[in-house]
N, C-alpha and C positions, 0 to 999 in steps of 0.2 A: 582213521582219526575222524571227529567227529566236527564240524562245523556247521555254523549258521550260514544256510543260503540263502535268507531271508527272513523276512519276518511278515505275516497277516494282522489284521487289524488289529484282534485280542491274541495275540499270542504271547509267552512269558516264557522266561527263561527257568522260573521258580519252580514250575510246576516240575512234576513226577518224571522224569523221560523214559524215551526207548535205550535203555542203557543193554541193548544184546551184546556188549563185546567185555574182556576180561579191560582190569586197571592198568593198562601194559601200551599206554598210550604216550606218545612221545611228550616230553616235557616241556617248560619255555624255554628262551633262548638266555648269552652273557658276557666276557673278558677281556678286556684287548682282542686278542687272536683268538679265544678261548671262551665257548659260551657257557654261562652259569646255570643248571638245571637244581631248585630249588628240590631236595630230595627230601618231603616230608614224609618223617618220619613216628608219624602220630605224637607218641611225647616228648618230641623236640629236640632234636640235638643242641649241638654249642656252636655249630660252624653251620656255614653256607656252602653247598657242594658248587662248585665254577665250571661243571662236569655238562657236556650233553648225551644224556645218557636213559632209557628207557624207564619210566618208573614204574614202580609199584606198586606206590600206594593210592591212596584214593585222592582223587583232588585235580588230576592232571589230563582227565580223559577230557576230549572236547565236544561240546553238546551238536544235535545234527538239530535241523530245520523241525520247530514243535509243533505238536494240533492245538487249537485252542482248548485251554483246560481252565480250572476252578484257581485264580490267584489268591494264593491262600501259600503262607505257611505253616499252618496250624493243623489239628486231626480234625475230625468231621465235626467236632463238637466247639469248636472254636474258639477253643481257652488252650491245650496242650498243644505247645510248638513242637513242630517239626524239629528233632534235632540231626538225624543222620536218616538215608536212605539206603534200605538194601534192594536190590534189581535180580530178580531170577526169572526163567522161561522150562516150562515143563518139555524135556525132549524122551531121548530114547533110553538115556538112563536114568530117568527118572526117581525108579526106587530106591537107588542110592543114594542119590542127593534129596530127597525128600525126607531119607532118613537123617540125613543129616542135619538139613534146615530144621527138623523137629526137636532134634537133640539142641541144637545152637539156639534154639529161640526159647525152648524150654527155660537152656541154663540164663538165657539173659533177661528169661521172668523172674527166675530165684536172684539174681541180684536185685533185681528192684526197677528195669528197665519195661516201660509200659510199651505197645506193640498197634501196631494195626497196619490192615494189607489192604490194600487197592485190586480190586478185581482185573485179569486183562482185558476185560470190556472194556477199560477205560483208558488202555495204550495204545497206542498207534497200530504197532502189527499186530494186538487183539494176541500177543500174545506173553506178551510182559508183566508180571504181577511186580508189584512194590511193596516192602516192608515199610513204614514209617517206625520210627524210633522217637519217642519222649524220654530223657530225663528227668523223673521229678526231684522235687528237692530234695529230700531225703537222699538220694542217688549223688543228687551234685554235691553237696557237703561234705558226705563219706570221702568221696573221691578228690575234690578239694584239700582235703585233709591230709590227705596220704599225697598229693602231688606237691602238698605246698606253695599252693597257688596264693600270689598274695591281691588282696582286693582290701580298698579302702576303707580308713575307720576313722581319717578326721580330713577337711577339707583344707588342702594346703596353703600356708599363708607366707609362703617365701615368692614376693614378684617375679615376675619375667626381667629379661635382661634389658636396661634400657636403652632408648632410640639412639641409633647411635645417626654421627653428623651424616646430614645431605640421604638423608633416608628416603627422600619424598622420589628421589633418583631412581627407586625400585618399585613406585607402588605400580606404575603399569606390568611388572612380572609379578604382583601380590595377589594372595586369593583373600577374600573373605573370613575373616575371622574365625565364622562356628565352622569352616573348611577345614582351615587350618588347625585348629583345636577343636575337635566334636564332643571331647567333655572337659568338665574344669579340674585341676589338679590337687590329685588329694596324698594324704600321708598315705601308704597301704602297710600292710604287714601281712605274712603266713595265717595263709585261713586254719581257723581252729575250731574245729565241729562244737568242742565244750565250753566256747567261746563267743558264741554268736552274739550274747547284748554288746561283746566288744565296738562291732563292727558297724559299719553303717547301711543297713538292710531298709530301703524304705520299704521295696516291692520283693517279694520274691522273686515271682516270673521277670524281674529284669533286672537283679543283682548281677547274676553272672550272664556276661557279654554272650551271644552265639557265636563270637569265634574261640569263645572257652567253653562255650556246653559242648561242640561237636569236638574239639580236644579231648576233654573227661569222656565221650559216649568212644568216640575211637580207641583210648587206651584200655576202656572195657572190651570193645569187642578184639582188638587184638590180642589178649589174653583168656577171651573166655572161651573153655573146651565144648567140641562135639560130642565127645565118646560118651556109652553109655552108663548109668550112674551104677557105682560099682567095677567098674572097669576102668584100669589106668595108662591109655595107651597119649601117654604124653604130646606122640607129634601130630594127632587129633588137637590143635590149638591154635585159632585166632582165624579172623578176615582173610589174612592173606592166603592162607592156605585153601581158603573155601574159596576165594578168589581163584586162586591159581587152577585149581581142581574142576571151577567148573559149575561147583554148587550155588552161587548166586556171579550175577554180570560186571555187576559194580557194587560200588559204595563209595558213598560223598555224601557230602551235607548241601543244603538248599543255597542259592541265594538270596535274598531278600526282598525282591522285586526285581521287576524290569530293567534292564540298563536305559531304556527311551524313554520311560515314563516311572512318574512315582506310584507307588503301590495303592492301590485302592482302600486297603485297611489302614485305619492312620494306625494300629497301635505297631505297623513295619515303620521299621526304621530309614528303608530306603539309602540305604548308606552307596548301595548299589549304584542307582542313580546319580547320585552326587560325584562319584568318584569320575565317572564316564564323562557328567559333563562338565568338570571341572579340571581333570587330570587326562583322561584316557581319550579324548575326543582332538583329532588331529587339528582342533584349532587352538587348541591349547599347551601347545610345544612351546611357548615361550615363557608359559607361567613356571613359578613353582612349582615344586610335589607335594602335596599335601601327605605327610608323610603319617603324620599322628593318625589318620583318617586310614591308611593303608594299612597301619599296625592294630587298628582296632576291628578291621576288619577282613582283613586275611593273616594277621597273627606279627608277632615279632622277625621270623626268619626271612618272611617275603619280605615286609618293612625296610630288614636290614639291607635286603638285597636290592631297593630300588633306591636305598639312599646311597649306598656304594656307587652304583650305576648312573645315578644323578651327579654325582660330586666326584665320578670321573670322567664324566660331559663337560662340568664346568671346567676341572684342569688342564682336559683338550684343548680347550680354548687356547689357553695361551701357548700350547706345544705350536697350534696350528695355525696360530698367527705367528711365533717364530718362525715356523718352515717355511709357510711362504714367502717370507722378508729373503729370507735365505735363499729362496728358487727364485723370487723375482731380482734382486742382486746380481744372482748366473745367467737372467737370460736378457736382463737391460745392461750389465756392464761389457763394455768393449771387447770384444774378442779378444781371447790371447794370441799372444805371436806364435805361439804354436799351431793353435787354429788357421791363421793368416797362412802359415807358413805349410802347411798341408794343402791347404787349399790353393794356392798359388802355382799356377799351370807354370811358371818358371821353377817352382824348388818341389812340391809337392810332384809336378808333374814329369818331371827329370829324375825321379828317385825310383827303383824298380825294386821291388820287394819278389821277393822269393816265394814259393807256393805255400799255397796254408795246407794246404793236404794231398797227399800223392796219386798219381795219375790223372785225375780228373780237374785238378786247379791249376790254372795259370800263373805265369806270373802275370802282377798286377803292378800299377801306378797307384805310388800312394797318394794321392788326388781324389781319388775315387774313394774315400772314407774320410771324404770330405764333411759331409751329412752328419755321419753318425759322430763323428769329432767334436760338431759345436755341439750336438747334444748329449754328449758326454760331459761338454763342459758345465751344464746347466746347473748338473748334480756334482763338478766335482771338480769347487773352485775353493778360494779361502771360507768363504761364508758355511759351507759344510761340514769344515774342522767347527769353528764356533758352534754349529749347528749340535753336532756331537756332546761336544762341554756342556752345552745348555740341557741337552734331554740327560744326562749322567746327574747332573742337579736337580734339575725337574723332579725326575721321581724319586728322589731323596724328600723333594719338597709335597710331594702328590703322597709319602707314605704319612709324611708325620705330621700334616693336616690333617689327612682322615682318621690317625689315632685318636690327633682331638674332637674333630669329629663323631665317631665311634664314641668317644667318653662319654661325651655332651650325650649322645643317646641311650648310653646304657642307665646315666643317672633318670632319667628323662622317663625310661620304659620300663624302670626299677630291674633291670637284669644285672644291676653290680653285684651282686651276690649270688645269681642264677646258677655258675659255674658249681659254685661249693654246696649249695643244699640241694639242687635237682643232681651229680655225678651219679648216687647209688640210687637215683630213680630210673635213672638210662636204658638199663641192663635190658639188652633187647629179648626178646619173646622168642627168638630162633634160637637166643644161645640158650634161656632157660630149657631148651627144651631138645636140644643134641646135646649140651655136657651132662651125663648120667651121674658124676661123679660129684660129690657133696666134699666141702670141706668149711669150718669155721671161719668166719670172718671177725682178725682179732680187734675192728672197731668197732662192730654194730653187736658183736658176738650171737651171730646168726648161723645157721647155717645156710652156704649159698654155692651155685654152680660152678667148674671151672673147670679148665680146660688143660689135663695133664701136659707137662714140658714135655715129654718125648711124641706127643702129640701133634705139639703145638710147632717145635723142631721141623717135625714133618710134614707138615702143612706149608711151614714157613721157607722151605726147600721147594717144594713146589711149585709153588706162589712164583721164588724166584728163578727156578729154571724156566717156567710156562715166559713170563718180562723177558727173561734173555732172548729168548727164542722170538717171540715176537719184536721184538727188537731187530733183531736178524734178519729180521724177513724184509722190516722197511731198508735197514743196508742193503736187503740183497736186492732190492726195488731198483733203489735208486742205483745201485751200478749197473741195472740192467737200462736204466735211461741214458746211464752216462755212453755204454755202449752204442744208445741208441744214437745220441749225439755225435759222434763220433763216425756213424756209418752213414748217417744220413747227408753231414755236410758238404762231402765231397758229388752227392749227386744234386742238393742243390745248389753248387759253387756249377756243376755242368750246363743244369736247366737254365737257372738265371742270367748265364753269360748266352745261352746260345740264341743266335741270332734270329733263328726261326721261329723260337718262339715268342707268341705276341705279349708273355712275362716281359718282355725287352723293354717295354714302353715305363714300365715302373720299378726298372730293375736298380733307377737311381735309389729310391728308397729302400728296397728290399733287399738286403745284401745275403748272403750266403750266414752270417753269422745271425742276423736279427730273425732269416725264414726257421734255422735250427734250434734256437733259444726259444722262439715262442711255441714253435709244435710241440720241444721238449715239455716246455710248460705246462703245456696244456696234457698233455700225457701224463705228467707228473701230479699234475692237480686231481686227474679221472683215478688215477691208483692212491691215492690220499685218502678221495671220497669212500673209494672202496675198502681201504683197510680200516678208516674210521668206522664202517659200518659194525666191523669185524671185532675194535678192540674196544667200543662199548661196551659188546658182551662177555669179552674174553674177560675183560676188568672187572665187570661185575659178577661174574660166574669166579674169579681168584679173590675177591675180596669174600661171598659167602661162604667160601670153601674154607675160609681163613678161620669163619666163625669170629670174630671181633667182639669182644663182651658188652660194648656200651655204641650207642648211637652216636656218640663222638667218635669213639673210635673205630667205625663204619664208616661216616664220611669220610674222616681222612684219610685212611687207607685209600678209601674210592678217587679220591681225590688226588692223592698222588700217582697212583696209580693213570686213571686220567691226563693227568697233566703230563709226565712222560711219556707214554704212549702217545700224543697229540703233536708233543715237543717234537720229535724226532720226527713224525710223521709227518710235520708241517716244513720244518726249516734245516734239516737232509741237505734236500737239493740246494738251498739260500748257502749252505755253508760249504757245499762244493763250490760253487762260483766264485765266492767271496775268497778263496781261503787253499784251494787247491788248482782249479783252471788256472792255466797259461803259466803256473808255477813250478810246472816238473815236463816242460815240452822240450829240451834238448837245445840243437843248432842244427841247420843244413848237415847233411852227411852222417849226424849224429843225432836223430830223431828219438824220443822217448815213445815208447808204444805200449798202450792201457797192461796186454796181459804179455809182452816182453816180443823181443826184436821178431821173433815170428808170426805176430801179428798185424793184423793188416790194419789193426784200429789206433792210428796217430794218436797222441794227446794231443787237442782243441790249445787255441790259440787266444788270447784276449784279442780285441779291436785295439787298431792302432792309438785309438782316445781313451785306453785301461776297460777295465771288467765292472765298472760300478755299473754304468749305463745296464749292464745286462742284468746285474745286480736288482738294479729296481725294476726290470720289466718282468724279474723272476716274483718278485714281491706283491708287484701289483697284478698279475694273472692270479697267483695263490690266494691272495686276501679276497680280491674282488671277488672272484670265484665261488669261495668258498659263503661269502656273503649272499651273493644270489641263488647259490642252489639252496643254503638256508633259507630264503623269503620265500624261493618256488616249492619247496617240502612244506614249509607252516602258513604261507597265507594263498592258499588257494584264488582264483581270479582275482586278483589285488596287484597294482602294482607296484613295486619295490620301493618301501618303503627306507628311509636311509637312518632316520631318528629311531635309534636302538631302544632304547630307553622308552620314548612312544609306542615302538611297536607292540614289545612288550605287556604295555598297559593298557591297550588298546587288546589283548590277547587275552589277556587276565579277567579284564572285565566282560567283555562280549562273548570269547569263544571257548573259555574254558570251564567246568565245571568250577565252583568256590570247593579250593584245597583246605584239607584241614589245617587247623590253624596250629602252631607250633612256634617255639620257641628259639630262638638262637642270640649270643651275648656278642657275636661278631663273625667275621668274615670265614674262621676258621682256620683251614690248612693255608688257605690261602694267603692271609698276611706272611707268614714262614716263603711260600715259595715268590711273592712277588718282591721280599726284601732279597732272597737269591738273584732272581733275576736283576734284580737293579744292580748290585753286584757284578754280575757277570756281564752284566749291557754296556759296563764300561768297559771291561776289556776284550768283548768283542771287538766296540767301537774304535778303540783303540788301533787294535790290528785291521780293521777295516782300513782306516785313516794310513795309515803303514802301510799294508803289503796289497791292497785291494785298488786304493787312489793312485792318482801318480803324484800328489803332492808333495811327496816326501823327496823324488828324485827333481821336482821341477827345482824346490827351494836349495838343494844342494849343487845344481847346475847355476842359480842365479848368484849363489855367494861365495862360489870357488870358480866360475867361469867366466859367468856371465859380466858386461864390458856397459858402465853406466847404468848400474842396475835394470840392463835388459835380457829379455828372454831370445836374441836374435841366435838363430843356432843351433837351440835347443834341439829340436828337429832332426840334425842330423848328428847331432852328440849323440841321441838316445837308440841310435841305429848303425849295427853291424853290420860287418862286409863279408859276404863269402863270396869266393870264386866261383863262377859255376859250373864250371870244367870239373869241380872237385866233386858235385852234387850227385850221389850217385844215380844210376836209372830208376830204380825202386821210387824216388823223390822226384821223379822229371816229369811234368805235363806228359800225357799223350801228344798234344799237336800244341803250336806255338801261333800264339796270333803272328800278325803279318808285322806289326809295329815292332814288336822285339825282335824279329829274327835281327841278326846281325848289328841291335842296336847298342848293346852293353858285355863285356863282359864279367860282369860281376851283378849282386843284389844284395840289399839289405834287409835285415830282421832285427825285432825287438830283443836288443841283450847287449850287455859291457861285455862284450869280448873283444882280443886284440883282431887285427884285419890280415889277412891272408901274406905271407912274406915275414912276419914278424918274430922274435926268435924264440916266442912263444905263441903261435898262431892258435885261433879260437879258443884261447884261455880267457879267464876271467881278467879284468882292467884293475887296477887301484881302483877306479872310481865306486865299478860294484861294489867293492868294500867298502868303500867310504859311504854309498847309500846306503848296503848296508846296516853299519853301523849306524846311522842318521834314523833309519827304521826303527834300531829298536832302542836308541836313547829317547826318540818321540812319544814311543810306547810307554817306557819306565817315568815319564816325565807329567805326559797326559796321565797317567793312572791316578800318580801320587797327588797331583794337583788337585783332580777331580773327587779322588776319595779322601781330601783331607777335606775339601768345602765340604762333602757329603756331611762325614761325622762330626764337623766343626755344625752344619746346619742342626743336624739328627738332636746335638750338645745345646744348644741354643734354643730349639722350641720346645716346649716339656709336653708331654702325651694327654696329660690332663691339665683342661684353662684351670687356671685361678678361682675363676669364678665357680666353676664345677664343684672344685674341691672344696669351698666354702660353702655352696650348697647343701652339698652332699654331708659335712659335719655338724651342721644345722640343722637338718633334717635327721640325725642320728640322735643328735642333743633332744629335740623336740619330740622323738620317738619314746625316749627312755623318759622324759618328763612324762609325757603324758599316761605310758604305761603305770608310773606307779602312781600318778595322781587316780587314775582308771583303778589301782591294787588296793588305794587307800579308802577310796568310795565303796569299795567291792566289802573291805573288810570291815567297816565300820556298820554298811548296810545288815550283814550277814552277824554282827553284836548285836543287832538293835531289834535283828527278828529275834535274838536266843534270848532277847531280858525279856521280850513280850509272851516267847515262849514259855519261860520261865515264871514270868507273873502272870499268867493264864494257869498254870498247873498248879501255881501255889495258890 
């Protein structure tokens, strides 16, 4: 990858680079758990890929450290802008790729695209030549036309939304004006070549934007062939291929000047600049995004993607101000009596608990999980339940704000329509050119490419056995950790107690369960990184295989794709802990073991103070984790950065090349999977709260036991008796400290069973059943609750403001006015030349 490690006096980012490497350069970052890798796709999908995933088109490669060069983005003659750059280096295959650059430049003279090459005496390793690419107009019209690009024809006269109360309350996060809006808002409509007096053309050379010229110049070259003339060898077509092959480095279009300084030429824009130090520059994390400014200058898809990302910083807010209220509640309010009552060298220290694992553990005093108890309790007191309810709302309320959201910007960026006149623009360049097969299209009545069903069958069988299979392999991962947990604990339940060693001194904090959970973790997080690296490619090598007919339906394939593979990979092991730990481990004498009684691998045990505790330390190693090895892979000597969003844009403008620009009308796949996931968050959360907490058995001990609405007790209600005369050798410590020998004969464990003598000994109690039951009424009860506010909220805010809608049919109104007032001038002009025509001949 390619970074700036500097910068010298005159250096620029605009100028020409050493682009020696293919476009195969890692992406930016993105999603809650999930980073967002903007997958431009020259003429613009409909979605935003939330994928991290290698790209391949131009745009994403990162620039290295420049020489001083000519700041210019213009040809030598200093009227024809720079639209798009190609990068080649002459090697050992030479005359093949020469023949080809000859044949590709040729074909992209015969369209109308003008050329000029930078000698490598003027690159860094003296060995780089550059293509410069101009569109002239006649090129950008044509192509205009056929893309439907819409550009303005009358200056819009529907105001901005007005001030609304206590506004002065935000001018210290406001930017300046021409920031925030860098042009003024006009009506636009589909460009139409045989329409131009329509339109409002002052300039040529500045009608259409540069992050629309290098759109038009990319969907040229990604379509136009190599091969030679007369010859029809179809997968001879487009950039990527010449890319991929070898025959030129790169391709990307210029920036516009320096990010530290404004461009020397006033007729550059400079847009460059502006964005850096108004948006991108780390002292400006508290302003706004200048978002109009980003879409006019890296295109609509990025746009979309850094306002999603913005206005899911802001929703953060208030998640992570509820949390805290909720963690600082569990660690200022009073200990519970169960805590007290563990920790109390009279009742905690008198209770002798049975081994957690055989041969090698002791028995132990329950006194001694002391520690981990009150910090059990931090995360898993009443405030937690609430906690739960609140984020099950939350992003009920976090979707259907950003619909509005989303609306307000599609009217805004003129994309309400994008979806239905760009679909049959889509059609990617790969599938034109692997389906051989021609058939009618009964709307356009054309004929056009496709992909036979029994084809497609088969492909689509592949796709999904290759997902199974990788699937498999993260289960078979994670059982090979769970085994590892399982082997491991019993030798540090040995270490930790042994007296010799000088682990003794801090053996209060480090218990046999916290040393096992976090090496697990950490194990688990290092085979994550690694299969991640693995099902990048896997995804994207089954999604091309798939052939996909349209660039929508590219990403989202990719995209799901992505997202389950990630899913599983990520939260595996969160949902073992959560969900099967300490849930299927037996009683003394009757031990459950991972692969069956001839096993030496025990099922693991929860802490006396439940499973959440380990719960979050599984959460917080995987998140954190994965967050720093992402900063130490993309920001090279920098240190970790924590504002996502910032980094981002700080990424965007400094260290990566300017992506072409492209289109997208919203999030994509992703509104679909993040409405699942909220969904499903609730009945995680649910069963969390149920069978992961011990809440559910605390409140059913305090309203069928407990004397004075107290918890006095609890303690040793939630704890079984076994004999230990019953226990058999296989479950018996090797050696016995000195305090137990002959102090008790009996021990307790976590479980409702009856106690030894009883005439149904180590069976389950009424009470189990009754927590039971209390479990999964809590379950049925939270769901329904939580998903009635949900769709009662969903019901209650509409996706499109008021105000949008009203715009948006004003502007429709005012369109169709002005069109035939524009058809009535047209027609009466075009009488007036036929009578003078006419009284001229007569």
């Amino acid at each position: 990858m390619r970074r700036i490690t500097g910068k010298a006096k005159d250096e620029t980012l605009i100028e020409l680079q050493n682009a020696t490497e293919s476009q195969t350069a890692d992406g930016p970052a993105v999603l809650t758990a999930f980073r967002i890798n903007l997958h431009s796709d020259g003429n613009g999908g409909n979605g935003v890929d939330a994928l991290n995933v290698r790209e391949t088109l131009p745009g994403f490669t990162e620039t290295e450290k420049l020489q001083p060069n000519t700041d210019t983005v213009f040809f030598r003659d200093g009227v024809r802008r720079i639209d798009f750059v190609l990068s080649y280096v002459d090697d050992k295959d030479g005359e093949k790729k020469q023949e080809r650059r000859r044949e590709f430049e040729a074909n992209l003279e015969k369209i109308g695209l003008q050329l000029e090459t930078e000698d490598k005496s003027d690159s860094k390793d003296q060995k780089t030549y550059f293509l410069k690419i101009h569109a002239p107009w006649d090129v950008l019209t044509t192509y205009a036309d056929v893309l439907k690009i819409k550009v303005p024809f009358k200056l819009s006269d529907i105001p901005h939304s007005q001030d609304v109360p206590l506004e002065w309350l935000s001018h210290p996060f406001r930017l300046p004006e021409h920031i925030m809006r860098p042009q003024p808002d006009y009506f636009t409509y589909p460009f139409d070549k045989a329409k131009t007096d329509f339109f409002l053309i002052t300039d040529k050379d500045t009608f259409f934007p540069p992050s629309t010229r290098n759109r038009i110049v990319y969907y040229i070259l990604a379509r136009c062939p190599y091969y030679k003339e007369g010859r029809r060898e179809r997968e001879k077509t487009g950039i990527k291929r010449l890319l991929s092959n070898g025959t030129y480095t790169a391709a990307f279009p210029l920036h516009d000047c320096r990010y530290w300084k404004r461009a020397r030429n006033a007729e550059c824009e400079s847009e460059r600049y502006n964005l850096y130090k108004h948006w991108a520059s780390f002292l400006c994390f508290y302003k706004e995004q200048p978002l109009n400014l980003i879409r006019k200058y890296y295109g609509e898809k990025i746009g979309i993607y850094f306002a999603w990302l913005g206005f899911y910083t802001e929703m953060l807010f208030f998640a992570a101000v509820m949390g805290l209220i909720c963690f600082t509640y569990g660690g200022f309010r009073e200990k519970l009596t169960m805590c007290k009552e563990i920790c109390d060298p009279d009742i905690g220290g008198n209770i002798v608990m049975c081994p957690l694992c055989d041969r090698k553990c002791p028995f132990w005093k329950l006194n001694s999980t002391c520690l981990s108890s009150w910090q059990s309790h931090l995360f898993d007191n009443e405030g937690t339940v609430f906690f739960a309810i609140f984020m099950g709302i939350w992003v009920t309320l976090f979707l259907e704000f950003w619909k509005r959201r989303q609306a307000r910007l599609e009217y805004e960026w003129d994309l309400v329509d994008f979806e239905e006149e760009q679909q049959q623009l889509q059609i990617r360049p790969e599938f034109e050119i692997r389906c051989t097969n021609r058939r009618l299209n009964k709307i356009t009545k054309e004929m056009e490419p496709y992909l036979p069903v029994t084809s497609k069958c088969a492909r689509f069988c592949l796709s999904a056995a290759t997902v199974i299979f990788w699937i498999s392999l993260i289960v078979a991962c994670i059982i090979g950790v769970i085994a590892y947990r399982l082997a491991v604990y019993a030798a540090f339940a040995s270490i930790i107690k042994d007296p010799l060693r000088n682990i003794q001194l801090v053996g209060r904090f480090i218990t046999p369960q916290l040393a096992t959970s976090v090496t697990a973790s950490c194990i688990n997080f290092v085979i994550i990184m690694i299969l991640n690296f693995f099902y990048e490619r896997v995804a994207i090598w089954i999604t091309d295989m798939e052939i996909p007919k349209t660039h929508l339906e590219y990403e989202n394939r990719l995209t799901m794709k992505m997202f389950l593979f990630q899913f599983v990979n990520y939260y595996s092991s969160c949902f073992y802990v959560a969900f099967f730990k300490g849930k299927f481990v037996g009683y003394p004498g009757k031990y459950s073991y991972m692969f069956g009684d001839r096993s030496s691998l025990r099922n693991e045990e929860c802490d006396p103070g439940g499973c959440l505790i380990e719960l979050t330390t599984q959460l917080v190693i995987v998140m954190s984790g994965k967050q720093l090895w992402g900063n130490i892979q993309e920001i090279n000597d920098c240190t970790i950065i924590w504002m996502l969003s910032l980094v981002d844009a700080w990424k965007f403008t400094t260290q990566f090349r300017r992506p072409v620009a492209s289109k997208a009308r919203n999030i994509g796949a992703w509104l679909e999977i993040l409405n699942t996931v909220a969904i499903v968050s609730v009945v995680t959360n649910a069963f969390i709260m149920a069978f992961t907490s011990d809440m559910i058995p605390r409140l059913v001990f305090l309203y069928t036991n407990g004397q004075n609405s107290s918890m006095s007790g609890y303690v040793n209600n939630s704890l079984s008796i076994y004999n230990i005369s019953q226990i058999p050798e296989r479950n018996m410590p090797e050696e016995k400290d000195n305090w137990f020998i002959n102090s008790t004969d009996t021990c307790r464990y976590r479980d409702y069973r009856n106690p030894p003598g009883h005439t149904k000994q180590y069976s389950h109690t009424m009470q189990f059943w009754h927590i039971l039951a209390a479990k999964m009424a809590f379950i049925i009860i939270m769901e329904h609750v939580v998903f009635m506010v949900k769709f009662f909220v969903a019901w209650m805010i509409p996706d499109v403001p008021s105000d949008v809608k009203a715009r948006f049919k004003r502007e429709r109104y005012l369109i169709q006015e002005y069109l035939k007032n524009k058809e009535n001038v047209l027609t009466v002009s075009d009488l007036i030349q036929s009578v003078c025509v006419c009284m001229n001949l007569g």
